[in-house]
CHARMM internal coordinates of N, CA and C (Angstrom, degrees):
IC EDIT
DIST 1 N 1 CA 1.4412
DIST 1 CA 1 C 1.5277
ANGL 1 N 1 CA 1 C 110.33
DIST 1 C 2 N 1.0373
ANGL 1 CA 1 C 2 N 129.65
DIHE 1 N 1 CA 1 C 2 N -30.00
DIST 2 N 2 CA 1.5563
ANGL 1 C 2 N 2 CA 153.24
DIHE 1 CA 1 C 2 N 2 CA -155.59
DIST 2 CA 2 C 1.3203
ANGL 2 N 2 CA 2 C 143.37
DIHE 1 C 2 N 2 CA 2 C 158.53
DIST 2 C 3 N 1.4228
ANGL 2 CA 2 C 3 N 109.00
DIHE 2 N 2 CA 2 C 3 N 103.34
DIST 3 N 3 CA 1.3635
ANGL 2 C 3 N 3 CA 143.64
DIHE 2 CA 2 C 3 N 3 CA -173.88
DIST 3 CA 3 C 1.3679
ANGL 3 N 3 CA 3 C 114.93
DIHE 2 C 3 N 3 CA 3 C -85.40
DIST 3 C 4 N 1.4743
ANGL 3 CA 3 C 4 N 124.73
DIHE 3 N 3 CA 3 C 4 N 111.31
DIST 4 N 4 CA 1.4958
ANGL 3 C 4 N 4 CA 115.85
DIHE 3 CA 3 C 4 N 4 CA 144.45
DIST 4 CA 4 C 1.7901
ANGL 4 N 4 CA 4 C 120.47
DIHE 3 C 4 N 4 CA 4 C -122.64
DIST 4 C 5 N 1.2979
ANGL 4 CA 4 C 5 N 105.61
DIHE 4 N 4 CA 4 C 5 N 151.59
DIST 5 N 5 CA 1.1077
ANGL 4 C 5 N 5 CA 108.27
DIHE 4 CA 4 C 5 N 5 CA 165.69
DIST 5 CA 5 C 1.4317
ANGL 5 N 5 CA 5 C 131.45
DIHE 4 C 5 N 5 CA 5 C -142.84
DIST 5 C 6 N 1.1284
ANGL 5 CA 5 C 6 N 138.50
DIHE 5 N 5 CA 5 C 6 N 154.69
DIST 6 N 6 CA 1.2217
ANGL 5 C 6 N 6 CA 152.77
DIHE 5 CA 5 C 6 N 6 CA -153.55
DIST 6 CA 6 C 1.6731
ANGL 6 N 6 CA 6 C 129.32
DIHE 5 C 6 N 6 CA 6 C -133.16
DIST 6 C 7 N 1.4377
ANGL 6 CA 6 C 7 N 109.28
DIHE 6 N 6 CA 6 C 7 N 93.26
DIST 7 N 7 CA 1.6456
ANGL 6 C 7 N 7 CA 100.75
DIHE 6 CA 6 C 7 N 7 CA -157.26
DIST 7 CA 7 C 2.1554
ANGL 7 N 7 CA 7 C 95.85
DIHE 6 C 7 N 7 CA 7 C -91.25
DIST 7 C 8 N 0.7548
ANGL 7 CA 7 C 8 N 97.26
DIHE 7 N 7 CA 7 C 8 N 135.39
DIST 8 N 8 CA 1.6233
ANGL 7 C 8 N 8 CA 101.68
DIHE 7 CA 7 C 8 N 8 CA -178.64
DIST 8 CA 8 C 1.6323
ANGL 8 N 8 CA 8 C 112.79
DIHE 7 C 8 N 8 CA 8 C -95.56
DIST 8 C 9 N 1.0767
ANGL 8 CA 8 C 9 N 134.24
DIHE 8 N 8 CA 8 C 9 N -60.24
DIST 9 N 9 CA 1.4046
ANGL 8 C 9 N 9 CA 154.29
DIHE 8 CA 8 C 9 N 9 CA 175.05
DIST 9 CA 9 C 1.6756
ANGL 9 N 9 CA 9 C 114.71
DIHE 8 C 9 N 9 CA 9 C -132.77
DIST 9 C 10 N 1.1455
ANGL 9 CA 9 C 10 N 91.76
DIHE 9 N 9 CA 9 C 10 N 157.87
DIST 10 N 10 CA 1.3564
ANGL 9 C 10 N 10 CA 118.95
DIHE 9 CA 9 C 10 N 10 CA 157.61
DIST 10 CA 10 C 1.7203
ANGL 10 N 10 CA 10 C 127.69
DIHE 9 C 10 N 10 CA 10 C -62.28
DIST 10 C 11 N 1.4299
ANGL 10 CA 10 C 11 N 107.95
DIHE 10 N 10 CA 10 C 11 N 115.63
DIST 11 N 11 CA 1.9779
ANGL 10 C 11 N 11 CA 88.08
DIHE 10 CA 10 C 11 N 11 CA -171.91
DIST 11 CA 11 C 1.1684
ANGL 11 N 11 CA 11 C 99.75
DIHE 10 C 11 N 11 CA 11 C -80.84
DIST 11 C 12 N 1.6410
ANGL 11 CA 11 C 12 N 99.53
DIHE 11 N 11 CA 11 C 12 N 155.11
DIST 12 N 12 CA 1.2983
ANGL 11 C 12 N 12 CA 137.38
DIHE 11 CA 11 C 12 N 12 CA 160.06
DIST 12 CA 12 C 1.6241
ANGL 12 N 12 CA 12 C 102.94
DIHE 11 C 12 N 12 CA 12 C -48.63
DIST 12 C 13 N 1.4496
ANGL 12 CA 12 C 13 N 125.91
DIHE 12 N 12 CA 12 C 13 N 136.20
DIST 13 N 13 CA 1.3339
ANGL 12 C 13 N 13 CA 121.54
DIHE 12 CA 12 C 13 N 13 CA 170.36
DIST 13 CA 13 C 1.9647
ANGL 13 N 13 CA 13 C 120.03
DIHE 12 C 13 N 13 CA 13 C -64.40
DIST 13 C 14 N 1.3222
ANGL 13 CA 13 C 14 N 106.00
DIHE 13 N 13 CA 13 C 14 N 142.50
DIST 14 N 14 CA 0.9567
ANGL 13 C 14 N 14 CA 103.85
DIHE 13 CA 13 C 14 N 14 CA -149.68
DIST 14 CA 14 C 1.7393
ANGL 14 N 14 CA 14 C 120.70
DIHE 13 C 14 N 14 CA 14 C 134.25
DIST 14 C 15 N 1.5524
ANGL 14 CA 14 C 15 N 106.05
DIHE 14 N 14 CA 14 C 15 N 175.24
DIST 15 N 15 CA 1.6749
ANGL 14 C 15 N 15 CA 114.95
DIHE 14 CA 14 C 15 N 15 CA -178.77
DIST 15 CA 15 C 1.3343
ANGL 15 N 15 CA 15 C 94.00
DIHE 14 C 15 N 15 CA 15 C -75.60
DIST 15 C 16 N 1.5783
ANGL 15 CA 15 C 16 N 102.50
DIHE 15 N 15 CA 15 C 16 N 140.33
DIST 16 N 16 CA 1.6214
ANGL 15 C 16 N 16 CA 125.99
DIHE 15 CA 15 C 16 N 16 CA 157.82
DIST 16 CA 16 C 1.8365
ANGL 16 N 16 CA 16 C 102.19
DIHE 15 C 16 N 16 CA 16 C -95.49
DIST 16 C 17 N 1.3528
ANGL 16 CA 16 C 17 N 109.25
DIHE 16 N 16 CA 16 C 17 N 116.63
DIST 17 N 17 CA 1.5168
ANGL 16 C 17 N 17 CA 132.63
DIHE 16 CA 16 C 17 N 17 CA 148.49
DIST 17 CA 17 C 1.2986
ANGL 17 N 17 CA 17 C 113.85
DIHE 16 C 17 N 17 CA 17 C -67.72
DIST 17 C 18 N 1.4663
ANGL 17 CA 17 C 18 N 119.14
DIHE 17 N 17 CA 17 C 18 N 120.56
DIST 18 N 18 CA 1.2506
ANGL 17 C 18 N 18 CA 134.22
DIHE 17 CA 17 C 18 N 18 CA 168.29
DIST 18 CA 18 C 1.5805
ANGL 18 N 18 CA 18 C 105.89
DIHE 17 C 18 N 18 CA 18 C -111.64
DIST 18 C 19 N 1.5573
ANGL 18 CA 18 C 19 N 105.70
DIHE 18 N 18 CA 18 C 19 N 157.71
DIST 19 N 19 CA 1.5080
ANGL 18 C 19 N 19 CA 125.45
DIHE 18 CA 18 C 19 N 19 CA -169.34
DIST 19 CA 19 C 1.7432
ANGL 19 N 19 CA 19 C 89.29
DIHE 18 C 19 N 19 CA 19 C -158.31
DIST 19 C 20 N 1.4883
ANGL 19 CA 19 C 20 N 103.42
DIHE 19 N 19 CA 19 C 20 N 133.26
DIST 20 N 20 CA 1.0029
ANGL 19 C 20 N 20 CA 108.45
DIHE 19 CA 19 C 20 N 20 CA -150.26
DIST 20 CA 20 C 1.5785
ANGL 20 N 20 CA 20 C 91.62
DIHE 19 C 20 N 20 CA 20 C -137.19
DIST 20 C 21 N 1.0834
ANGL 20 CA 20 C 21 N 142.26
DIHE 20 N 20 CA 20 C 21 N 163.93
DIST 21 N 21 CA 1.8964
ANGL 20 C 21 N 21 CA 133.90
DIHE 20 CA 20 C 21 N 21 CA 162.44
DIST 21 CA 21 C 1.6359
ANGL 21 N 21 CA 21 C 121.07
DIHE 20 C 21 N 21 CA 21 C 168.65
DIST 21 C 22 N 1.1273
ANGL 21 CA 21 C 22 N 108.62
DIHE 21 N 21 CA 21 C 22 N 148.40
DIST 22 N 22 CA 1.1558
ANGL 21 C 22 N 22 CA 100.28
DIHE 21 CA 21 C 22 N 22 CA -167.25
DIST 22 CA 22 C 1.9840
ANGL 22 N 22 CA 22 C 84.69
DIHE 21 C 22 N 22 CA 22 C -128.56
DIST 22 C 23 N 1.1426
ANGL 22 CA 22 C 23 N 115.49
DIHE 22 N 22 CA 22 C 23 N 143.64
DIST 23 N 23 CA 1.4822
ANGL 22 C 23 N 23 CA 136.43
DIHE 22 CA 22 C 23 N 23 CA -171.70
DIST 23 CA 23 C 1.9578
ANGL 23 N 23 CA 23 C 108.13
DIHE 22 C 23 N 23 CA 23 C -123.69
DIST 23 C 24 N 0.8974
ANGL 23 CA 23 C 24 N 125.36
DIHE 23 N 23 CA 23 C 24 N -13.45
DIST 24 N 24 CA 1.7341
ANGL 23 C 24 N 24 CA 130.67
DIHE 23 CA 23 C 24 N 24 CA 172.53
DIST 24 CA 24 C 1.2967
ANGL 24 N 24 CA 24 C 129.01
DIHE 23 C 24 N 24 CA 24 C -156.82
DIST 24 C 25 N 1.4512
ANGL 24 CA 24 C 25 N 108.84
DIHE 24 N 24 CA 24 C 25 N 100.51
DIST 25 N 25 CA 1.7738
ANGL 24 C 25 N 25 CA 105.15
DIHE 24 CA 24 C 25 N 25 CA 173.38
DIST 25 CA 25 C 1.3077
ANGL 25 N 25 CA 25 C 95.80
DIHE 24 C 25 N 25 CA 25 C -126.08
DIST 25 C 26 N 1.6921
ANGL 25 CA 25 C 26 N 90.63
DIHE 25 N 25 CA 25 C 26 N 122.56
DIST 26 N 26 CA 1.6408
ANGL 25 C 26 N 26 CA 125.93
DIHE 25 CA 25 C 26 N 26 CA 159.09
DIST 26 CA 26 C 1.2448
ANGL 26 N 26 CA 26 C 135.47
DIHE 25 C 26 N 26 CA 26 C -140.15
DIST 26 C 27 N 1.1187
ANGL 26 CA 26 C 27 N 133.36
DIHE 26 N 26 CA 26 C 27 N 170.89
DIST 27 N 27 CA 1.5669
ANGL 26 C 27 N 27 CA 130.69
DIHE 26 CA 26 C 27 N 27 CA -154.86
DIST 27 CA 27 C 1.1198
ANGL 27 N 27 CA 27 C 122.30
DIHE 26 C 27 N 27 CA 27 C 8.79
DIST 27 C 28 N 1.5560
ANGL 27 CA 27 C 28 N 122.10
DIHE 27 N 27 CA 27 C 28 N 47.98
DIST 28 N 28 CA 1.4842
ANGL 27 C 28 N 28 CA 130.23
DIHE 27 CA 27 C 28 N 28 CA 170.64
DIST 28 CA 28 C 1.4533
ANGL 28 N 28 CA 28 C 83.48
DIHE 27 C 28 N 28 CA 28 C 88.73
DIST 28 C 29 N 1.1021
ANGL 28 CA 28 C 29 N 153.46
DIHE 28 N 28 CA 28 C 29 N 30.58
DIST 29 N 29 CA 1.9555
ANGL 28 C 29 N 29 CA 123.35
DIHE 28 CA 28 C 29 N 29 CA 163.17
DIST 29 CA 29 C 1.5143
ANGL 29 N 29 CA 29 C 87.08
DIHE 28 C 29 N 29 CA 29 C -141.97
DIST 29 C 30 N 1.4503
ANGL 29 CA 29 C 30 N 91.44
DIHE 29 N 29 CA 29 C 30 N 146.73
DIST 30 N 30 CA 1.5417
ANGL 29 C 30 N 30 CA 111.11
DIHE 29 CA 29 C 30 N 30 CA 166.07
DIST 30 CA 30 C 1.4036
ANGL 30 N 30 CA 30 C 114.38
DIHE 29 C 30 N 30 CA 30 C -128.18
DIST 30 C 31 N 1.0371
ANGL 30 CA 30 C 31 N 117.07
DIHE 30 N 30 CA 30 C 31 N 152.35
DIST 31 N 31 CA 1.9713
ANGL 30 C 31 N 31 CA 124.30
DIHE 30 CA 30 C 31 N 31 CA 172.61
DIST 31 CA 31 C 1.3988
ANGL 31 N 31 CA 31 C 83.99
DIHE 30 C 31 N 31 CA 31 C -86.43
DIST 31 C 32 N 1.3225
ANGL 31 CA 31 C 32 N 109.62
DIHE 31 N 31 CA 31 C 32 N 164.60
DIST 32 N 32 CA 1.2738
ANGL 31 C 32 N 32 CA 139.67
DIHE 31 CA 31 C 32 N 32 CA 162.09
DIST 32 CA 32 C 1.7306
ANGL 32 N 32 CA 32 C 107.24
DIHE 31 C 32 N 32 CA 32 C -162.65
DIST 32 C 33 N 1.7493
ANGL 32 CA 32 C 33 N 110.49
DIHE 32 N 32 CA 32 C 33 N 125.45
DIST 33 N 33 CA 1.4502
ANGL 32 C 33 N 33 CA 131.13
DIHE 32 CA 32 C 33 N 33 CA 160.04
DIST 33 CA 33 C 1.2997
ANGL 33 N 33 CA 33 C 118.06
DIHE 32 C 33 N 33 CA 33 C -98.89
DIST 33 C 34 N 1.2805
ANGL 33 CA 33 C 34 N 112.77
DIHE 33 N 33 CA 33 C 34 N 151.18
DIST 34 N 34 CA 1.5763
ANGL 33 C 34 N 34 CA 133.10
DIHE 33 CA 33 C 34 N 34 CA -165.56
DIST 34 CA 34 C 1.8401
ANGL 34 N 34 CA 34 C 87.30
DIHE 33 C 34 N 34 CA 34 C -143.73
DIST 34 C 35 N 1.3767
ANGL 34 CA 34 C 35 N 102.84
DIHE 34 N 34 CA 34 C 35 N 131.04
DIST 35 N 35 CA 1.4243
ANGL 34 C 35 N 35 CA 140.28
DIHE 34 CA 34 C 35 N 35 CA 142.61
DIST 35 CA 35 C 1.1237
ANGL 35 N 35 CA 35 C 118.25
DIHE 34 C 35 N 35 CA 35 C -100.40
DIST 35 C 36 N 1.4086
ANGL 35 CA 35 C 36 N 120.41
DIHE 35 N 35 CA 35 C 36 N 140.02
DIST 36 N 36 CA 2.0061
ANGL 35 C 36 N 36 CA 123.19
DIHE 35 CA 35 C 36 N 36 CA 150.81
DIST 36 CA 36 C 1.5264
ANGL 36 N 36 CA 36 C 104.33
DIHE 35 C 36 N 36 CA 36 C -128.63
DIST 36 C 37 N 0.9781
ANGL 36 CA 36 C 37 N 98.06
DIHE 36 N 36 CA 36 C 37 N 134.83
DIST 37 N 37 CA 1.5102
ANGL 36 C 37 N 37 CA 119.83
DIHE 36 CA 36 C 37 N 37 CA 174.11
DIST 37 CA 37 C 1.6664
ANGL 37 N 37 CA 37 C 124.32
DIHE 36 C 37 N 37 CA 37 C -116.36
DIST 37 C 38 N 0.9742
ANGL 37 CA 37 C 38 N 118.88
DIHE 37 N 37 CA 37 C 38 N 123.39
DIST 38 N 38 CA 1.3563
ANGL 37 C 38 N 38 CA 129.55
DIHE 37 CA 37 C 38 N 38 CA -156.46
DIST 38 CA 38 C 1.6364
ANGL 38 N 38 CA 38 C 96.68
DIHE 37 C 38 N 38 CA 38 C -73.81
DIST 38 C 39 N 1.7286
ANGL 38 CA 38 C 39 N 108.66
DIHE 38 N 38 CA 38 C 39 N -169.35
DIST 39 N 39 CA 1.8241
ANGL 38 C 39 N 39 CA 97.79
DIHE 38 CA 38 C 39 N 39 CA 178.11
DIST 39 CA 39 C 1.5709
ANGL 39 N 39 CA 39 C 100.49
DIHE 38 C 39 N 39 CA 39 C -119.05
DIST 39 C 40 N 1.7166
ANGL 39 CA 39 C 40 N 104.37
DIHE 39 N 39 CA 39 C 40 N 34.94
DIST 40 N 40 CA 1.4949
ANGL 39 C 40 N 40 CA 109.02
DIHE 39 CA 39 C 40 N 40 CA 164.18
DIST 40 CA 40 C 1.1780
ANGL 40 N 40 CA 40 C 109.63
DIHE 39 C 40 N 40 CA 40 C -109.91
DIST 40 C 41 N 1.5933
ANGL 40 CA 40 C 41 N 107.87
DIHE 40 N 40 CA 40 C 41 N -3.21
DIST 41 N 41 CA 1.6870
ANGL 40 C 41 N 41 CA 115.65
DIHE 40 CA 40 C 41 N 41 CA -177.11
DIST 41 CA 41 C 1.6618
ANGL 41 N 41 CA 41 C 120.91
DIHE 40 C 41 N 41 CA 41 C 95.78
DIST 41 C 42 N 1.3806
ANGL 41 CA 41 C 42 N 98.27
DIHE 41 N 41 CA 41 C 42 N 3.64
DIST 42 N 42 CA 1.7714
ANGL 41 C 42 N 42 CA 107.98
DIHE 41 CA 41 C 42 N 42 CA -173.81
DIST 42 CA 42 C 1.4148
ANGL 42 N 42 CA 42 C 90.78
DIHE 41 C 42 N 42 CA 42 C -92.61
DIST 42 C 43 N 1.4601
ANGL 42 CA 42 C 43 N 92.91
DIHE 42 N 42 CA 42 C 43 N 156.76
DIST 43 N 43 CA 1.7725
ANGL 42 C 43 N 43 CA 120.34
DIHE 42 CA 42 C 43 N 43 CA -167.28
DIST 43 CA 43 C 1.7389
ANGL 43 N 43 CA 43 C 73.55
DIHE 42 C 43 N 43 CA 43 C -101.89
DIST 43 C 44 N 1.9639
ANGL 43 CA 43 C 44 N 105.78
DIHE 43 N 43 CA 43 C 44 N 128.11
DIST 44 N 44 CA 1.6970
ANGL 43 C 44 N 44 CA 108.64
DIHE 43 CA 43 C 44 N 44 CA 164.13
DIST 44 CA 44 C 0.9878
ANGL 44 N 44 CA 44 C 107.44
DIHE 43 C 44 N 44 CA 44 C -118.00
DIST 44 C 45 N 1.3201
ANGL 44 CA 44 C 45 N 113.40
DIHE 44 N 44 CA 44 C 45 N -14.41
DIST 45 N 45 CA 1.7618
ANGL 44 C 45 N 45 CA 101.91
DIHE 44 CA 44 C 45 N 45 CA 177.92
DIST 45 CA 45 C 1.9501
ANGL 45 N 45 CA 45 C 108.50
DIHE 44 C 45 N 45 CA 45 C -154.31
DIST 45 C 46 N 1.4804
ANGL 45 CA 45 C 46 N 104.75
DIHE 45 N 45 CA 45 C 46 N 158.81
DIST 46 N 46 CA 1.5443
ANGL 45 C 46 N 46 CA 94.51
DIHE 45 CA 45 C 46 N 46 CA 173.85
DIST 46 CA 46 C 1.4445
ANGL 46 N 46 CA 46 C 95.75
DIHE 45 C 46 N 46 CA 46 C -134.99
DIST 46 C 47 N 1.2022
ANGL 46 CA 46 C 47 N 117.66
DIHE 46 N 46 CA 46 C 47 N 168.32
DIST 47 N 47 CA 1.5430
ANGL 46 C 47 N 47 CA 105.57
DIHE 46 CA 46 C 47 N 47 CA 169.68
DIST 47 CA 47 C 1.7932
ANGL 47 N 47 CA 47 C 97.09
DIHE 46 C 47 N 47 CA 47 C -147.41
DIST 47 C 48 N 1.2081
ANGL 47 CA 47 C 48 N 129.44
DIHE 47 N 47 CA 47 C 48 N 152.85
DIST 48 N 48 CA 1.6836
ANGL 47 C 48 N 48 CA 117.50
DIHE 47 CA 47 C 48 N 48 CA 131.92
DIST 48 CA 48 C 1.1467
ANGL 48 N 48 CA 48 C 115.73
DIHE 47 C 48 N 48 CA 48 C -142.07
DIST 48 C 49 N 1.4969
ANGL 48 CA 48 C 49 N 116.92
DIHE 48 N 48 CA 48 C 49 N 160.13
DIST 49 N 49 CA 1.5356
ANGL 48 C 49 N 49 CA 143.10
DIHE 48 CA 48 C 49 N 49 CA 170.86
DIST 49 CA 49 C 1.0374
ANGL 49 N 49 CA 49 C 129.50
DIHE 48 C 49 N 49 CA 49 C -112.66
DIST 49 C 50 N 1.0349
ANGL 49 CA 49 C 50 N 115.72
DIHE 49 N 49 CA 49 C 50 N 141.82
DIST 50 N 50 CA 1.8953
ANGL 49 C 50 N 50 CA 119.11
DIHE 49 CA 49 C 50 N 50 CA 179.38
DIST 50 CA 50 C 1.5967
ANGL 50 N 50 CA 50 C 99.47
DIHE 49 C 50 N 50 CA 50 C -118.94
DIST 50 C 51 N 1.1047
ANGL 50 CA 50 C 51 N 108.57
DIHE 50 N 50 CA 50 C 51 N 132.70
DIST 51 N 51 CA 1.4093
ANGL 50 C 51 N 51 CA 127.60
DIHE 50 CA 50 C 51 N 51 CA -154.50
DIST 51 CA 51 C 1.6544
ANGL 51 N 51 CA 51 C 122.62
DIHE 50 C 51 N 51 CA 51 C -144.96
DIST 51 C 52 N 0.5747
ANGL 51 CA 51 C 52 N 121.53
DIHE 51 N 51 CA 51 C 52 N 131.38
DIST 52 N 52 CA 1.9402
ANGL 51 C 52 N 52 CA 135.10
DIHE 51 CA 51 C 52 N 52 CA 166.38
DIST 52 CA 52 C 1.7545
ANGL 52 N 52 CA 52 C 90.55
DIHE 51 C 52 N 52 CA 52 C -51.25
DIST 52 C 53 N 1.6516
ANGL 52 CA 52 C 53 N 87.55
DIHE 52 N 52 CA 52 C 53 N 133.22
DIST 53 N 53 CA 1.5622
ANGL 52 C 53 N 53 CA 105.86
DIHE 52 CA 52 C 53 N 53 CA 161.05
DIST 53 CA 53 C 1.0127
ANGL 53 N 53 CA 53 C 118.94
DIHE 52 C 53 N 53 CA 53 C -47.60
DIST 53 C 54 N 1.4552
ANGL 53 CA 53 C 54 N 125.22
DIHE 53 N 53 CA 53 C 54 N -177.18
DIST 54 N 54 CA 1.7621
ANGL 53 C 54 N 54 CA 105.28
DIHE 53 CA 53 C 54 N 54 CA 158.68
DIST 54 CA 54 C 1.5833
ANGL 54 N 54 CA 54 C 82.36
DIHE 53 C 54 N 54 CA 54 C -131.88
DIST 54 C 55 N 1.6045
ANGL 54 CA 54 C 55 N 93.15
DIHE 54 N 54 CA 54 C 55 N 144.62
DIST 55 N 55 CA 1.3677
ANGL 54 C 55 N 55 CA 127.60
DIHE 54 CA 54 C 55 N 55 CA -177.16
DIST 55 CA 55 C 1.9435
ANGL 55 N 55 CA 55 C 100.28
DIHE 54 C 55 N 55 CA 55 C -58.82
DIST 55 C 56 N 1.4903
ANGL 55 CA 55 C 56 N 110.67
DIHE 55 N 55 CA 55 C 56 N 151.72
DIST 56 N 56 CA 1.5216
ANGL 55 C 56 N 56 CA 111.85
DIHE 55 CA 55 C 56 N 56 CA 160.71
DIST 56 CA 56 C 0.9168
ANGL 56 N 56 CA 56 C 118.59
DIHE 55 C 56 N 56 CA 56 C -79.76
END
COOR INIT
IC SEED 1 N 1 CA 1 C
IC BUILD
């Protein structure tokens, strides 16, 4: 339904760490946030979406 995202820096070479979570699902929609974290420990990007459940 709606996407934003937010690039902060450039990563450090190396693995990107993601953290991922969702904190409220109701009437069929949930938020969901995204972090990446570089392997110098800097936050490069965040993003969140609000999104449709997914059906069973």
């Amino acid at each position: 339904m709606e996407l934003t995202a937010h690039l902060r820096a450039e990563p450090a070479p190396g693995w990107i760490r993601a953290k991922l979570y969702t904190r409220n699902i109701a009437g069929g929609m949930f938020e969901e946030d995204c972090e990446l974290w570089d392997s110098a420990g800097r936050l490069v990007a965040q993003s969140r979406q609000l999104a449709r459940q997914p059906r069973d």
